[in-house]
C-alpha positions in Angstrom: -16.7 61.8 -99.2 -19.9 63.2 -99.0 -20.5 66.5 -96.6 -23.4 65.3 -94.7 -24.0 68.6 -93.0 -24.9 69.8 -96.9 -27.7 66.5 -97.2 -31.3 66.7 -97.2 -30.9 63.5 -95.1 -29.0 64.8 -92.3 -31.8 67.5 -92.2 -34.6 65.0 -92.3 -33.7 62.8 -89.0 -33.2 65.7 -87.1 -35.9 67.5 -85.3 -34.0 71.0 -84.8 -34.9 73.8 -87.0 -34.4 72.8 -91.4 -31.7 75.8 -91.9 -33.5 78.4 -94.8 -31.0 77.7 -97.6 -32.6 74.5 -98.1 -35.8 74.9 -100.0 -39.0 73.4 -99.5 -39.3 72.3 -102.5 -36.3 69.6 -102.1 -38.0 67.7 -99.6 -39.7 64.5 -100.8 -39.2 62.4 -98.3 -40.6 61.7 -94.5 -36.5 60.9 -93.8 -33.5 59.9 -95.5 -33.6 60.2 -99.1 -30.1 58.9 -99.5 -30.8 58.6 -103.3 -26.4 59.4 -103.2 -26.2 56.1 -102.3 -28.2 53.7 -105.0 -25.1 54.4 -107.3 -22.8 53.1 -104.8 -22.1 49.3 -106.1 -22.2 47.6 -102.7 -25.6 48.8 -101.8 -27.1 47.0 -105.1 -28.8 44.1 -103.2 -30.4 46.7 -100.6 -32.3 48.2 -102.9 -34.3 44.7 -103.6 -34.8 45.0 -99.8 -37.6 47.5 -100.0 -40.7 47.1 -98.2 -42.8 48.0 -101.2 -45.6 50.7 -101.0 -47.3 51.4 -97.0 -50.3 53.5 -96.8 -51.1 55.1 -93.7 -55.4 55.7 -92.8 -56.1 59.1 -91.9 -56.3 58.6 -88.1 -52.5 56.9 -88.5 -51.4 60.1 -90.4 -53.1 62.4 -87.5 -51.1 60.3 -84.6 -47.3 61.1 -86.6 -48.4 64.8 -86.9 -49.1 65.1 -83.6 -46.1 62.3 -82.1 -48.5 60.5 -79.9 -46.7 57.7 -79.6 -48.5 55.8 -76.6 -51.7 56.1 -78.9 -49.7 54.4 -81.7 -51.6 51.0 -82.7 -49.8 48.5 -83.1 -50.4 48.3 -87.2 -48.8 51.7 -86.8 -46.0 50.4 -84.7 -45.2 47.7 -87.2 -45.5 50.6 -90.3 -43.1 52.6 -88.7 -40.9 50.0 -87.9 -41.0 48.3 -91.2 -40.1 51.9 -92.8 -37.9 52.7 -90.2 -39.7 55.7 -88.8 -39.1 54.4 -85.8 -35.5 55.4 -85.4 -36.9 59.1 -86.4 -40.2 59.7 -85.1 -39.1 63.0 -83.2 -38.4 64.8 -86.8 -41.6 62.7 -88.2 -44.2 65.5 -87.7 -41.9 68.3 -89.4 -41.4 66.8 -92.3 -44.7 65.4 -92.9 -46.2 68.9 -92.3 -43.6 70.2 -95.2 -45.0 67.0 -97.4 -48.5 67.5 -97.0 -48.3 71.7 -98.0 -46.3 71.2 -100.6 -49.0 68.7 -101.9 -51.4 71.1 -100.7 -49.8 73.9 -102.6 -49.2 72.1 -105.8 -53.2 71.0 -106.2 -54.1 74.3 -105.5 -52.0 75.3 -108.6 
């Protein structure tokens, strides 16, 4: 049984505050991660069900930072549902801020 209150996961979808014992430098992910689960037998044939790679422009990018959904086009809208974003978009900004300074840190370096 896995403590889910002790996953990077359970973090990730939420918008309240990431508590300090978790380091920055554990999140690679927008939300989920749920990397526990690819050893799990029965989720074998969902990991053939990935969407493959989705690149967001600039201006996309700039609309998640700043959740203006209304402003969402709907290329956006069909990214985010495709990647499941969707279901998350309130804890969207947070973690993409954490992303983009930890690659912002490690090119500086």
């Amino acid at each position: 049984m896995i403590n889910n209150e002790r996953c990077l996961t359970y973090f990730n979808e939420s918008p309240r505050k990431i508590p300090d014992w978790v380091p920055l430098s554990a999140h690679h992910c927008l939300y989920g991660c749920l990397k526990c689960q690819l050893s799990c037998p029965m989720n074998q044939d969902y990991e053939l069900m990935q969407p493959g790679v989705v690149k967001f422009t600039e201006e996309e990018t700039d609309m998640l930072l700043t959740k203006k959904q209304k402003e969402f086009t709907p290329g956006l809208k069909e990214k985010c549902r495709v990647l499941g974003l969707d279901q998350w978009i309130a804890a969207i900004p947070r973690n993409l801020k954490i992303l983009l300074e930890q690659n912002s840190a490690s090119a500086s370096h």
